[in-house]
C-alpha positions as CSV (number, residue, x, y, z in Angstrom):
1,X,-20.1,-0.8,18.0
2,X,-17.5,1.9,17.8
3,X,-16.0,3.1,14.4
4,X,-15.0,5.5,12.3
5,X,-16.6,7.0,9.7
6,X,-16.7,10.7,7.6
7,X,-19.3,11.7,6.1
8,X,-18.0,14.5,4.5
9,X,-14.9,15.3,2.3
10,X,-11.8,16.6,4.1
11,X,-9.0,16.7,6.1
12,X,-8.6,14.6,9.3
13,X,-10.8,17.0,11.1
14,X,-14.1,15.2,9.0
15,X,-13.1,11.8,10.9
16,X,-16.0,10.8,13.6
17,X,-15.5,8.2,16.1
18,X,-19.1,7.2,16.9
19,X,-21.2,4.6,17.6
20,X,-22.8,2.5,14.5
21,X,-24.8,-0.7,14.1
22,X,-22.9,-4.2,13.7
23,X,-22.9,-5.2,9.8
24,X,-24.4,-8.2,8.9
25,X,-22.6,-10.7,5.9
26,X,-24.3,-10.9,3.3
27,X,-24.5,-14.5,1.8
28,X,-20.5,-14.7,0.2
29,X,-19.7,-12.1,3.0
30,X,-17.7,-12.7,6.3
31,X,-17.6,-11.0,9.2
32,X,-14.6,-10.0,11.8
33,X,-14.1,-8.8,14.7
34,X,-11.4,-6.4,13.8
35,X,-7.7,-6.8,15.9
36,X,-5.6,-4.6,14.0
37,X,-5.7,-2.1,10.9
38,X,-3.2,0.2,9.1
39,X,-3.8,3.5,7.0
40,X,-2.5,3.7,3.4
41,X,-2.4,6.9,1.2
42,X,-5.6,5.4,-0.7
43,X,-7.5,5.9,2.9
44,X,-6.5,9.5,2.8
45,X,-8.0,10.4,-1.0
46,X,-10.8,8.4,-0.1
47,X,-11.4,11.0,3.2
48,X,-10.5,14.2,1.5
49,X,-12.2,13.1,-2.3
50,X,-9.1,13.7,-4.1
51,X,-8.0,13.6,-6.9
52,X,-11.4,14.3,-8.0
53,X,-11.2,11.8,-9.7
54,X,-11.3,9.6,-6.9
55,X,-15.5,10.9,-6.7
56,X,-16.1,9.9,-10.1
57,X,-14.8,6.4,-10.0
58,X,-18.1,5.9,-7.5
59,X,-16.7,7.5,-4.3
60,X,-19.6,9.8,-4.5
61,X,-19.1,13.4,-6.2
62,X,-20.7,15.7,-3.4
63,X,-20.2,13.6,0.0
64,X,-19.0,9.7,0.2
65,X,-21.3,7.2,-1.0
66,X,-19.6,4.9,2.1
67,X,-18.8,6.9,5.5
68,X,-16.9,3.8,6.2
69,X,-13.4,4.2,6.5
70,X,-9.9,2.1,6.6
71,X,-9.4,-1.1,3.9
72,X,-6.7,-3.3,5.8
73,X,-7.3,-5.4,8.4
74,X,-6.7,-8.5,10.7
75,X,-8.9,-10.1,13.2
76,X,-10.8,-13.2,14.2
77,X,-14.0,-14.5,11.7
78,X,-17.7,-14.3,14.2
79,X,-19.7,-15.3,11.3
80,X,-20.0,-16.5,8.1
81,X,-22.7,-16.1,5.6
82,X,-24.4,-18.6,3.7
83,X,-22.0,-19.6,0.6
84,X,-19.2,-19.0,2.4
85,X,-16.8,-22.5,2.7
86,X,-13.4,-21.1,3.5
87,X,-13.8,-19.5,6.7
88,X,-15.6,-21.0,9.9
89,X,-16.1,-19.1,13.4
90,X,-12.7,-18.5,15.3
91,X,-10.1,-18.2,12.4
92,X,-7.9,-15.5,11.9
93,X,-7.6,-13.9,8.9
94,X,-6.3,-10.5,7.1
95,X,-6.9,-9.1,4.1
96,X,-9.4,-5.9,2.5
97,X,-12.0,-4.8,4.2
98,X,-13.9,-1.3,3.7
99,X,-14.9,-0.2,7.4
100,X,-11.5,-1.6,8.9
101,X,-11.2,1.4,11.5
102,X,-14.0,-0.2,13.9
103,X,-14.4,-3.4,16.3
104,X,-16.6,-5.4,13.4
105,X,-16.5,-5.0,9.7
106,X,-17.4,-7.2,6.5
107,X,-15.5,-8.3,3.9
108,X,-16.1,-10.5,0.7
109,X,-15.0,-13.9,1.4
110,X,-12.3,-13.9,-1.6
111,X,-10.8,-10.8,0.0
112,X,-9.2,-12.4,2.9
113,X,-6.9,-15.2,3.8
114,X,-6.0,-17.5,6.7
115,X,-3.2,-15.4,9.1
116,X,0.2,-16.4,8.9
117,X,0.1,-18.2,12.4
118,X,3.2,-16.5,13.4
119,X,2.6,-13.2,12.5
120,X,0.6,-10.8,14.6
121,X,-2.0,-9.3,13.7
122,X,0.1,-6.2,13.9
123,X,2.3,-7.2,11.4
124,X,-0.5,-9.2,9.4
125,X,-2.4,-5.8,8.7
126,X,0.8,-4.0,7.9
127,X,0.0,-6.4,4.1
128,X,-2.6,-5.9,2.0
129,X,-2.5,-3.0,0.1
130,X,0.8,-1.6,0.4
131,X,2.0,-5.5,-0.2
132,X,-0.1,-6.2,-3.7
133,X,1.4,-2.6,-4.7
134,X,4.5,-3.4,-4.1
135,X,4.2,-7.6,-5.5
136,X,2.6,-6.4,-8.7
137,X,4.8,-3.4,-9.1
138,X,8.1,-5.6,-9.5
139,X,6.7,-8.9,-10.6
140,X,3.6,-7.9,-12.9
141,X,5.1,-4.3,-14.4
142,X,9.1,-4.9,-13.6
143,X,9.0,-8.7,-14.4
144,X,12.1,-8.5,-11.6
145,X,14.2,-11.6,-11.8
146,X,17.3,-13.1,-10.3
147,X,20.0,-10.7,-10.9
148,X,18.1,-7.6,-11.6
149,X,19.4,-4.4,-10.5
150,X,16.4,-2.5,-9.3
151,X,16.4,0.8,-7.8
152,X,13.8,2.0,-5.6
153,X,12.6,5.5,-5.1
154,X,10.6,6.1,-2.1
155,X,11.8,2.9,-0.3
156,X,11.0,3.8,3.6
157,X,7.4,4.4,3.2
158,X,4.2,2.0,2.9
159,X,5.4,1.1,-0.2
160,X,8.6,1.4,-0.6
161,X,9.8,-1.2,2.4
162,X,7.8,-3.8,1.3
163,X,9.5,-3.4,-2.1
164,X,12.9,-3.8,-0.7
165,X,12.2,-7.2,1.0
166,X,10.0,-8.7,-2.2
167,X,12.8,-7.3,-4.8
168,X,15.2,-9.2,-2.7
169,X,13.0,-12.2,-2.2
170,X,13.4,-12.2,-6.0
171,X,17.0,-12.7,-5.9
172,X,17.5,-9.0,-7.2
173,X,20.4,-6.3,-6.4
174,X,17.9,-3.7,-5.0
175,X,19.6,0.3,-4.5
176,X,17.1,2.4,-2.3
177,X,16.4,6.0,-2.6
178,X,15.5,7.3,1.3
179,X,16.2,10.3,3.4
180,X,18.9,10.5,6.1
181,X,16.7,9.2,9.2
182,X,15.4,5.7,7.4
183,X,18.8,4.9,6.1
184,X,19.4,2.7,8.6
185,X,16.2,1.0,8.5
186,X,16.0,0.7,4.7
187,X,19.5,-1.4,4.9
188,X,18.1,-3.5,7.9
189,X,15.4,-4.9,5.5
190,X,17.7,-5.5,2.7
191,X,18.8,-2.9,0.5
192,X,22.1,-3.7,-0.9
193,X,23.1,0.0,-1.4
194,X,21.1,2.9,0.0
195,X,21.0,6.7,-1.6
196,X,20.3,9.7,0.8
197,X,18.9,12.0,-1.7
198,X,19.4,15.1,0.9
199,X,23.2,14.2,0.0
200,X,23.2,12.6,-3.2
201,X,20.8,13.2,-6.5
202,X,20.0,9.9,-7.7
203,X,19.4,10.9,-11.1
204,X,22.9,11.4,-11.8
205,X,24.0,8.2,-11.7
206,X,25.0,6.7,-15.3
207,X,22.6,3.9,-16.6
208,X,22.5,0.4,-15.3
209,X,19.5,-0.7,-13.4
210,X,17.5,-2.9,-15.2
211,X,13.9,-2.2,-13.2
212,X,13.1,1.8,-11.3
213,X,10.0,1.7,-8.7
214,X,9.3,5.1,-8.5
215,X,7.1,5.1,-5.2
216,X,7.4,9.1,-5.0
217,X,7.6,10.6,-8.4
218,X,9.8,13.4,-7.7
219,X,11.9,13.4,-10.5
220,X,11.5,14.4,-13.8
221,X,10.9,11.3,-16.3
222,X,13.4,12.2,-18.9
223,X,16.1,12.0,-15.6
224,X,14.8,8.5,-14.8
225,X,14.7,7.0,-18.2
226,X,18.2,7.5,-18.5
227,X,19.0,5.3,-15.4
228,X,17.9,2.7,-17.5
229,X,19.4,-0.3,-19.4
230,X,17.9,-1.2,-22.6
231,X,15.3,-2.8,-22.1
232,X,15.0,-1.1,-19.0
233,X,11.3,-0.8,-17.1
234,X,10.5,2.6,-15.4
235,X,7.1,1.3,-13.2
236,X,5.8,4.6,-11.9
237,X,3.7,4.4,-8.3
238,X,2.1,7.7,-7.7
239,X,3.2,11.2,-9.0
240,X,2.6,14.6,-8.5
241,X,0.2,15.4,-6.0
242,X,-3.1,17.4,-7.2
243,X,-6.6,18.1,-6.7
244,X,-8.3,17.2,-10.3
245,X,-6.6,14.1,-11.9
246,X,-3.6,13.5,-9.9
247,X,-0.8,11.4,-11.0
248,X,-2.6,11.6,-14.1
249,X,-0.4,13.8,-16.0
250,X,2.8,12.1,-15.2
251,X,1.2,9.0,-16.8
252,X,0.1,10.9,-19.6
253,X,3.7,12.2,-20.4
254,X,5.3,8.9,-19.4
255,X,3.6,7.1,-22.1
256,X,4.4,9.8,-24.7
257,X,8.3,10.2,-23.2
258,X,9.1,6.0,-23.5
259,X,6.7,5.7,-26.7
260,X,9.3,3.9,-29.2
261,X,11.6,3.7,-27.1
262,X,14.1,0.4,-25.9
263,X,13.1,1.3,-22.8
264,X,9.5,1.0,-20.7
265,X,7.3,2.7,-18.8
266,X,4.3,1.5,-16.7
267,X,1.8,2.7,-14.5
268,X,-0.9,0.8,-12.6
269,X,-3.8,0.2,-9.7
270,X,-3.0,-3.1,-7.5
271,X,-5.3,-5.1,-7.7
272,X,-7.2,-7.0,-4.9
273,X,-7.1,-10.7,-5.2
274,X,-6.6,-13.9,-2.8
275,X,-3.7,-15.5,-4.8
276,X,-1.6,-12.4,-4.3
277,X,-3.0,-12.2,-0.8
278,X,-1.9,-15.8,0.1
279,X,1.6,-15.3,-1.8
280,X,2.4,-12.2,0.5
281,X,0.9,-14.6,3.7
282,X,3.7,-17.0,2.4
283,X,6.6,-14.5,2.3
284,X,5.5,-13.4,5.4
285,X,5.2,-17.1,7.2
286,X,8.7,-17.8,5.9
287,X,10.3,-14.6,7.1
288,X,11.5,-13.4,3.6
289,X,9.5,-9.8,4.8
290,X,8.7,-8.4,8.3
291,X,6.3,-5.3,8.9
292,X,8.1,-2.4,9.6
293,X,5.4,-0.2,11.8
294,X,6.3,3.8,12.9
295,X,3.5,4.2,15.4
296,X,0.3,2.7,16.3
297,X,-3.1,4.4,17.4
298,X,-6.1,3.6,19.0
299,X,-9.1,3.0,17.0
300,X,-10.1,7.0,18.7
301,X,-6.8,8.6,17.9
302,X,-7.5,7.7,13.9
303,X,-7.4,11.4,12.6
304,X,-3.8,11.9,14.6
305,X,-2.7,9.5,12.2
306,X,-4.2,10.5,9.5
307,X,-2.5,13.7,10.8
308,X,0.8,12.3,10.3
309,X,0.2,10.1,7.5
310,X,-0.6,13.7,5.9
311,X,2.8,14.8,6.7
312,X,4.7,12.5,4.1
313,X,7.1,11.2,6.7
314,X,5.8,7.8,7.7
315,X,8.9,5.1,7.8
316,X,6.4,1.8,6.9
317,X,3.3,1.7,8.1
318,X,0.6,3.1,11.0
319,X,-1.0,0.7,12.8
320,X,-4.5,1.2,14.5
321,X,-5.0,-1.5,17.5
322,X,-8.6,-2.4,18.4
């Protein structure tokens, strides 16, 4: 079968599309024939191995201990292995999958669910990771409610538009922080007000959200504690970019900055599960969010999106078709 696979660290450039043997489930395993996949920023430090960090969490330090590569995914169950009981030939599922970018991958049974039936499988792979980041963000570290103001920074990317639609799916006032060319997009899914932050700086408004996603981590943590109510929750996404530890830092002074404080800071890894999977498969089945997709690439043209994917510009997600 066709795939893609690195087996080196690096840029887009490492990416191989070659030929590999069929996996095989194990006994709680299932495997699909992959339909559709999409790239998230966690596919690209897994490919170029940073933060460093990223190695000695058990990507491997000198080369990747798995040349598989891609985690969302979509398609249509072949077979089954032994203990598996919620999955049978034919269905069609999405969920996390390492090997996504190629025809056939496997996946642990609790990492998928059944497909919304009236969502592609476009739209279905569009979910998993960017979705639990998003779901967790607000519900787990904002504890968003009914009435929240929440303010988004970052709000046209992976992220960031599936933030928009959940925030609003809790009943929240949600204020979006994008550039000029996804303002109109960001307030098609939602956003009650939208910021152009090549007009305005964001930071300068006086205090009164009640929850900040910070998708992009651009701003300097002292500016984004005051935007804050009391009781206010700053839940941080990603930071600074770098080659050693990362966001790491940002963490590190955000925990210091809010220490004592009426106000709260969080940061956090989403988590994989199949209750937060089938939650997302129910927003998605009742048409409280919709996919928004930039481009899609064949399973060959993979590194071009990577390619783009490195250029910080994506509006929602890349799609890979197979």
């Amino acid at each position: 079968m066709k795939a893609i696979t690195h087996h080196e660290y690096g840029g887009p450039e490492v990416l191989q599309f070659e030929d590999i043997d069929r996996p095989v489930p194990k006994d709680d395993e299932v495997l699909v024939e992959v339909k559709a996949a999409s790239l998230n920023i966690a596919d690209w430090h897994m490919m170029t191995g940073t933060p460093y960090l990223v190695r000695l969490m058990g990507g491997g330090f000198r080369k990747p201990n798995n040349p598989a590569a891609g985690s969302d995914v979509s398609g249509v169950v072949v077979e089954v292995g032994a203990s598996v009981t919620r999955f049978q030939p034919g269905d069609e599922v999405f969920g996390e999958i390492r090997g996504s970018f190629a025809e056939y991958a496997t996946a642990l049974e609790r990492h998928l669910a059944h497909k919304p039936s009236n969502a592609a499988f476009e739209e279905a792979a569009a979910v998993p990771l960017a979705g639990f980041t998003a779901l967790q963000g607000l519900r787990d570290h904002g504890r968003v409610k009914a009435g929240d103001q929440v303010l988004i920074n970052g709000a046209s990317g992976a992220v960031g538009t599936w933030a928009v639609q959940i925030a609003k799916a809790f009943g929240a006032e949600v204020t979006a922080v994008c550039s000029t060319r996804n303002v109109d997009t960001v307030r098609a899914i939602g956003a009650d007000r939208v910021i152009d932050y090549t007009e305005v700086d964001f930071t300068r408004f006086s205090a009164g959200f009640d929850v900040m996603l910070d998708v992009v981590g651009n701003r300097s943590l002292a500016k984004c504690r005051r935007l804050l109510v009391d009781g206010g929750r700053y839940v941080m996404v990603s930071g600074p970019k770098g080659k050693w530890f990362g966001p790491l830092r940002r963490m590190a002074a955000g925990r210091l900055l809010f220490l004592g404080r009426r106000r709260q800071f969080a940061w956090y890894v989403a988590s994989v599960n199949l209750e937060d999977l089938e939650h997302l498969g129910r927003l998605l089945e009742q048409g409280d969010i919709s996919a928004v997709i930039d481009r899609r690439y064949a399973l060959g043209d993979v590194p071009e999106a990577f390619r783009y994917l490195g250029e910080g510009h994506a509006r929602g997600k890349l799609i890979v078709t197979v």
